[in-house]
N, C-alpha and C positions, 0 to 999 in steps of 0.2 A: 825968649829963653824960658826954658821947663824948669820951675821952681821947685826944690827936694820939699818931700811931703816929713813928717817928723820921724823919727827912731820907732817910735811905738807902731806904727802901720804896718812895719815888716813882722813885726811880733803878733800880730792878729790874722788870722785867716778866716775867710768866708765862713758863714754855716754849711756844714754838712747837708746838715736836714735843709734848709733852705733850697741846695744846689739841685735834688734830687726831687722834692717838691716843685720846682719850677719845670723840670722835666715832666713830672705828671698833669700838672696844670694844662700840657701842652699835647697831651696826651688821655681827653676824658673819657675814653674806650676801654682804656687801661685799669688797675686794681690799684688805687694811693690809699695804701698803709705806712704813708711814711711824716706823717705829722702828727702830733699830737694834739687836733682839735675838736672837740666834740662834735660829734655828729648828730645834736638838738641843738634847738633854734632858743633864742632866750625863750624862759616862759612868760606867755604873755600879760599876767600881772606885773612882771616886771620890766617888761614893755611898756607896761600901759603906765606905769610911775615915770620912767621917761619922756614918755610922750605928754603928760601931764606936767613937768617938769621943765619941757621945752615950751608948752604954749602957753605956762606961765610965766616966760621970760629969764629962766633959772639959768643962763646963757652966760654969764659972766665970768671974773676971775673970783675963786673963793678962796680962803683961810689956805694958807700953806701947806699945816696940820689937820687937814680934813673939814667936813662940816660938821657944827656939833651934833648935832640928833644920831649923825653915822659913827661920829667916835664912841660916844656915849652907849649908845645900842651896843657896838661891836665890843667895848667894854664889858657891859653887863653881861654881854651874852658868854664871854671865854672867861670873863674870872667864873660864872658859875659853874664853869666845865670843868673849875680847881687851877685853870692858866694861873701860873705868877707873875708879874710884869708890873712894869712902873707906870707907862705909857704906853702909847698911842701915835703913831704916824701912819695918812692914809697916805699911797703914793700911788706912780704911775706903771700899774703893774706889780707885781712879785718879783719879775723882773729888775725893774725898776726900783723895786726896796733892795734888793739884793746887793743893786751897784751903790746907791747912797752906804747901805752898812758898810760894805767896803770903803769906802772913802774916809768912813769914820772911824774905823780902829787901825787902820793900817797905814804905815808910811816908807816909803822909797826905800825899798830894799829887804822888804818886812817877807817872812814867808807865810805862807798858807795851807795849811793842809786840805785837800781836798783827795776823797775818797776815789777812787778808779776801780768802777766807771763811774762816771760824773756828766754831767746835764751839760751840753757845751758854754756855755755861757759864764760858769763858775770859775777858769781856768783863765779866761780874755780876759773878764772883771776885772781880776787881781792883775793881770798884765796890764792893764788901763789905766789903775791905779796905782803902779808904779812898782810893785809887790813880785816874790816870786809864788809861783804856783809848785807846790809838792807834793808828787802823786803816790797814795797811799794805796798799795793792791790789797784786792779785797777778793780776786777769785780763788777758787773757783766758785765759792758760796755765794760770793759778798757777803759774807757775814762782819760785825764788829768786834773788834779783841783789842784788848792792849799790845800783843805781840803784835798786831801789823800796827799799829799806831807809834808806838813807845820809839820804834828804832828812827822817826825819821824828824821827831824833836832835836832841835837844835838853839842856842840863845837866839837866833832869829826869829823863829816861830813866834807868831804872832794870834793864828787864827787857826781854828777848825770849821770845814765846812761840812753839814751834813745833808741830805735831801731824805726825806719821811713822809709819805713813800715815794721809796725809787723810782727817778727817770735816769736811764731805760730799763732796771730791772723790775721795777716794782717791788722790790721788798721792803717789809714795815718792819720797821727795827722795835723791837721787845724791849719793854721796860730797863732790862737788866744792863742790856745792852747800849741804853740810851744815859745809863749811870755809868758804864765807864769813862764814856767822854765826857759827862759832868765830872769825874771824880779826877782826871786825866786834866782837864780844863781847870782847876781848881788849884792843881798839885803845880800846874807850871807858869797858870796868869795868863790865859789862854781865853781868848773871846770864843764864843760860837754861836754861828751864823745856822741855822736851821730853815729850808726850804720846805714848810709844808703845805704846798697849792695842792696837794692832792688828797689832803684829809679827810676829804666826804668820801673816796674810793677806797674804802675798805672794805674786805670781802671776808667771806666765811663767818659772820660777825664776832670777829675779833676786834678788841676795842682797840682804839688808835690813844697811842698815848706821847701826848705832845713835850718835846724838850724844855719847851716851860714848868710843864708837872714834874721835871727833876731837878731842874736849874734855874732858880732865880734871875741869873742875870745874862739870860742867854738872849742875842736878835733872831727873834722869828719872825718870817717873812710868811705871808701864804696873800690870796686874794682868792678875786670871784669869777677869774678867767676858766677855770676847767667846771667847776659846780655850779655856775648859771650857764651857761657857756657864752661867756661875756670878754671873749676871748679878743678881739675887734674894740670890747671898749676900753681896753687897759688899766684897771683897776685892783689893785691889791692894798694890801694895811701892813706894818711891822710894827711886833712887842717890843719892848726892850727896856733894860733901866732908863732914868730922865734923860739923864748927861747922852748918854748913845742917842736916843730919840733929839734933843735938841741940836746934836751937831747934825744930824741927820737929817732935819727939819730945814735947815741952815743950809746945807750942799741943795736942799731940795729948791728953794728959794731962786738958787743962780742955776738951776736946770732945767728941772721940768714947771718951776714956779709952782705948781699946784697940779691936784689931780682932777680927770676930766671931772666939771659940773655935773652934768645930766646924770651920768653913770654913778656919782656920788648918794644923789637920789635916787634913783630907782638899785642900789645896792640896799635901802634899807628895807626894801620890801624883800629883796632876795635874801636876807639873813633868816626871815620865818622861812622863806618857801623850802618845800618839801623834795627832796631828790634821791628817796629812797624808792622810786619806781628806774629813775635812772642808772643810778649802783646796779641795783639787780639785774638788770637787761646786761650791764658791762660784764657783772661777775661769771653771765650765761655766756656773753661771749669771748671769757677769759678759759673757761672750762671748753667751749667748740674749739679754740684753738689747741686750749692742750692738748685734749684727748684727741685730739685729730693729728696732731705732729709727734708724741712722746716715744711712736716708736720707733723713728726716724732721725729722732733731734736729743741732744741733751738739754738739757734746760733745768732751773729754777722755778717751781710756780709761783708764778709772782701773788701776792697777798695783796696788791690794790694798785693804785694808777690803774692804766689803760697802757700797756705795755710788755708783751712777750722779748727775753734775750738770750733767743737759742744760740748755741755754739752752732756754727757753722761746720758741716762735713767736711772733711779736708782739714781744714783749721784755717780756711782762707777766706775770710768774709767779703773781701774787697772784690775776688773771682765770681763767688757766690751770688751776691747781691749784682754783681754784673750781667749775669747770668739769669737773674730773676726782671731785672730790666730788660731786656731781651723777650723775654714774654709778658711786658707789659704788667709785670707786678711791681709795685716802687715800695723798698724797706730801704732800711739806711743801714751801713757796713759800721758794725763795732767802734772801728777806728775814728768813727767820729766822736765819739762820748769816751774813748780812752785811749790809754799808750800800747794796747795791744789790737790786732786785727783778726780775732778769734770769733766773734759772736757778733750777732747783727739784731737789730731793732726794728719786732715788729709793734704798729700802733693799732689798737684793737678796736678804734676806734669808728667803726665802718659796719654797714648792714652786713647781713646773715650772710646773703649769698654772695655778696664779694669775699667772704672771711671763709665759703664752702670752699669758691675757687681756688681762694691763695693756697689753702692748704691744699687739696691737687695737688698743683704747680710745685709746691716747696715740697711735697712728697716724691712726684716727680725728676725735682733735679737732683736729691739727697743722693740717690744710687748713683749717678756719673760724677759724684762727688769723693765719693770713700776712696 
């Protein structure tokens, strides 16, 4: 007899990006623009801390809450950047800080504000932990305002989520703008969650200004999956006041136990290493994209991540992006990262002349599109 699997399983659906990448994978002829994983290999000092690492026998279970040389560095290193925070939790992935912070401020029935578009992952969280997801539109800018924020507060609201910079848009939200939902989060007793794995891709050198430098008591999640490209080893940290960090610490305890070893060491050589030759290659092939699409596509230019969200022609992503599969280019349709199916997600993450081609191609199809 076929045993009922739980309530919450119906409430989860596959990754988008997963479904579409597994077709590329399958497909290495083809143009995969459709993950978000760096296209460098670790650099190899921090390899070689690894590898140092491992045949020193570093192979064990460690401290729940990280090891200390890595807390402690990664400490030193964000408060002098001006970070506020109390603490310190390394965990398994950004990812992975993400779901423990939800487990810690929110309870059964509790809402969420999350921004649309939103990182898929942000939206199942909160359904995993038991929470509802509330989607907060933000086009056609995605810009932040009180007006799109203010109306969708309700006594349930429990959390805001932000992502700094955007996945899929890539936009870095402005100081000013990063005070409203400190000022917004203050006024109503409102946690907020801040994803910024993407803080070393900032372009135009514009300075990246973290929700901690406006909000004492904000959980920031980031790691070292996109800027080492340690994406495989799963490794991230979150800020936050104590109390958040130790229930945090605690959910970690009964899941992921600890974060990997090996990767815990060789992250501390990756805090010096240097990845402004990396940025700049991205930012050059942030600008071959645009200026290659702009007059064919609407679009945002995104200010960091690794990520173009042009509106699809027609207004139908899901056609589009079918369509672009068909010749072998893989993006992913809007409607994975939000409640509309307008705009679709390119990943810039890819050499030159696969990023010549796509553009072609997406120029190509925009005209049997209109």
């Amino acid at each position: 007899m076929k045993k009922d699997l739980s309530r919450r399983v119906t409430e989860i659906l596959p990754s988008g990006i997963r479904r579409i990448f597994d077709i590329a994978c399958a497909n290495p002829d083809g143009i995969d623009l459709s993950i978000g994983d760096p296209d460098f290999d670790v650099p190899y000092p921090i390899k070689k801390s690894a590898i140092r690492a491992i045949d020193a026998g570093f192979n064990s279970y460690v401290s729940t809450r990280g090891i200390p040389e890595l807390r402690e560095k990664l400490i030193a290193r964000l408060q002098g950047k001006g970070l506020q925070f109390e603490d310190i939790l390394i965990t398994a992935g950004a990812t992975g800080g993400y779901y423990l912070a939800m487990l810690a401020v929110i309870s059964p029935g509790d809402e969420v504000l999350v921004l649309d578009p939103y990182f898929v992952s942000y939206a199942n969280v909160v359904i995993m932990c038991g929470g509802k997801p509330v989607f907060v539109d933000t086009y056609p800018d995605f810009d932040l305002s009180e007006a799109c924020l203010l109306p969708h507060i309700t006594p349930k609201t429990k959390a805001i989520v932000i992502n700094n910079p955007g996945n899929p848009t890539g936009v870095v939200y402005s100081a000013d703008e990063l005070k409203i939902v400190a000022d917004i989060s203050n006024r109503f007793g409102l946690h907020i969650i801040s994803d910024e794995v993407y803080d070393k891709f900032v372009f135009d050198n514009v300075p990246f200004v973290s929700m901690s430098e406006v909000a004492d008591d904000a959980v920031v999640v980031s790691g070292f999956s996109k800027s080492s490209g340690m994406t495989g080893w799963r490794l991230g940290y979150a800020t936050a006041p104590k109390h958040i960090i130790d229930a945090m610490a605690t959910f970690q305890q009964y899941s992921y136990v600890c974060a990997n070893s090996v990767a815990q060491k060789a992250a501390i050589t990756a805090i010096d290493f240097d990845i402004t030759e990396y940025v700049a290659r991205y930012q050059a092939r942030r600008d071959k994209l645009y200026e290659g699409l702009k007059d064919n596509f609407s679009m945002r230019k995104p200010g960091g991540a690794f990520y173009l969200f042009p509106k699809a022609p027609g207004g139908d992503a899901e056609a589009f992006v079918k369509a672009a599969i068909q010749q072998k280019l893989f993006i992913i349709p809007g409607n994975v990262f939000s409640e509309k199916n307008t705009h679709f997600r390119i990943a810039f993450s890819a050499g030159d002349d696969d990023l010549d081609r796509a553009v072609d191609i997406l120029n190509g199809l925009a005209s049997g599109f209109r």
